[in-house]
C-alpha positions as CSV (number, residue, x, y, z in Angstrom):
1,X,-14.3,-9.0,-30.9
2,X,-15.8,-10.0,-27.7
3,X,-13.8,-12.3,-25.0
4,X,-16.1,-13.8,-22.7
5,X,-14.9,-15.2,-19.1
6,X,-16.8,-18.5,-18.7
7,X,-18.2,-17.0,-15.4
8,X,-21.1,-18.2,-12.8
9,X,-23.3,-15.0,-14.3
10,X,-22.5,-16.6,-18.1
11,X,-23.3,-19.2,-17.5
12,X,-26.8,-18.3,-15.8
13,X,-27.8,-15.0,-17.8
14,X,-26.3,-16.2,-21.3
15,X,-28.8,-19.0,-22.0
16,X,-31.3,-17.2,-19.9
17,X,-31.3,-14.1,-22.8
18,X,-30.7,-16.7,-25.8
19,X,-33.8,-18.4,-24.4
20,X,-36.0,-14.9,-24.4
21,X,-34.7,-14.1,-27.4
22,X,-35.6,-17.5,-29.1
23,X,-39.2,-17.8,-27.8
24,X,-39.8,-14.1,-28.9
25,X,-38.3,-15.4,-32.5
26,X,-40.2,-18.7,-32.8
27,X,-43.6,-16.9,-31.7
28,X,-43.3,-14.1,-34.5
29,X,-42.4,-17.3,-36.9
30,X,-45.7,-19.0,-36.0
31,X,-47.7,-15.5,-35.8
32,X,-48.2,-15.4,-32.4
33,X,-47.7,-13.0,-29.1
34,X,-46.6,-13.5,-25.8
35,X,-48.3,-10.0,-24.5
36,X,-45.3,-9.2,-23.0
37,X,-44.5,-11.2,-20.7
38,X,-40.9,-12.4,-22.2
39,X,-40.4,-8.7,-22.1
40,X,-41.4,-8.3,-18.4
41,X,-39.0,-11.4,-17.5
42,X,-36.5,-9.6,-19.3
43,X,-36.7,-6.1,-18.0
44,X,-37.3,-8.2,-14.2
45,X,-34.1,-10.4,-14.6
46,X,-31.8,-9.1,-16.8
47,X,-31.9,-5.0,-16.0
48,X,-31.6,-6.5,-12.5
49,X,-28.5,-8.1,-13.0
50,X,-26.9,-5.0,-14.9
51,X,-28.0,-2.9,-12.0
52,X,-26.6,-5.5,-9.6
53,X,-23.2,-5.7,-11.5
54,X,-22.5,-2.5,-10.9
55,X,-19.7,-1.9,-13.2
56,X,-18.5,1.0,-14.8
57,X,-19.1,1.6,-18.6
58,X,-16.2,0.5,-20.7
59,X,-13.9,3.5,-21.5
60,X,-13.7,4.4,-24.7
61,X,-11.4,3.1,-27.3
62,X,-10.4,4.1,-30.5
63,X,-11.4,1.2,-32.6
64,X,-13.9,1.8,-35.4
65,X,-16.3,-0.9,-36.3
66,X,-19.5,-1.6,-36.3
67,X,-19.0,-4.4,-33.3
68,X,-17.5,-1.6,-31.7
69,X,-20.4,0.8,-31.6
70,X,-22.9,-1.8,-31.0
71,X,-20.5,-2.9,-28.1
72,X,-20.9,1.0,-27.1
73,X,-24.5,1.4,-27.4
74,X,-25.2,-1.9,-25.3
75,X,-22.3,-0.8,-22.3
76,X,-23.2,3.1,-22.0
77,X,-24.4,4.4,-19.0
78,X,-28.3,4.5,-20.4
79,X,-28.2,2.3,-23.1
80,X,-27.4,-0.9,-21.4
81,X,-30.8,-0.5,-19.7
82,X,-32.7,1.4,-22.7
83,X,-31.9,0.3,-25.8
84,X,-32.8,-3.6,-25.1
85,X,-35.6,-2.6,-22.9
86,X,-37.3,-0.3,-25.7
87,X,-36.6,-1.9,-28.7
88,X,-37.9,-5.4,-27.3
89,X,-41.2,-3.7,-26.5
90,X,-41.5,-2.7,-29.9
91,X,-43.9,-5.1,-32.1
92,X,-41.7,-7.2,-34.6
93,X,-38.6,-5.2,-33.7
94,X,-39.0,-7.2,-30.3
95,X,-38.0,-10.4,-32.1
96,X,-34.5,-9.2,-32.4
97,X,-31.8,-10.8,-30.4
98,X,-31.7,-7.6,-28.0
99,X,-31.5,-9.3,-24.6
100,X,-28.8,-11.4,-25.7
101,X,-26.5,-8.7,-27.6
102,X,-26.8,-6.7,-24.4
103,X,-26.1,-9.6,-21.8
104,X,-22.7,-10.3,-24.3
105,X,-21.9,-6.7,-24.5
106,X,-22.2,-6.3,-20.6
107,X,-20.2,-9.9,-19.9
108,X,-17.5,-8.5,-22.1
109,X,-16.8,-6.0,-20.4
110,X,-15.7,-7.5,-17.3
């Protein structure tokens, strides 16, 4: 389950990702594309920030789940910076919520 600190960077990167991810969604609703570019603010902004945070990945628990792997894929060393930044540049896969499941996945773990 994710516990999120009402911090300064939630409050600025949270509705910053929910905001990419819903003009991504309400685009592929209406048939249209952005070419990109909410991916390039995305990859600019957000892999930014992870980079900037600087934190270490979350150890490793021994919880099973499915929140607990995507929590896992989202915080590894790699994946915080690959998985939302491929799959979002991936046609219709892009209109998944990727920038915000890996902005909550990062917050939690500080």
């Amino acid at each position: 389950m994710l516990h999120i600190k009402f911090s300064p960077e939630a409050l600025f990167m949270l509705p910053f990702a929910i905001g990419l991810d819903l003009v991504g969604i309400i685009l592929i609703c209406f048939g249209l594309d952005d070419f990109g570019i909410t991916d390039i603010l995305g990859i600019m902004f957000i892999n930014v920030w992870l980079l900037m945070r600087g934190k270490k990945p979350v150890s490793s628990q021994r919880k099973k789940g499915v929140t607990n792997n995507l929590k896992k894929a989202f915080t590894h060393k790699w994946g915080k910076f690959a998985l939302p930044t491929f799959t979002e540049l991936i046609p219709y896969v892009g209109a998944l919520p990727m920038w915000t499941l890996s902005v909550l996945s990062n917050l939690d773990e500080g």
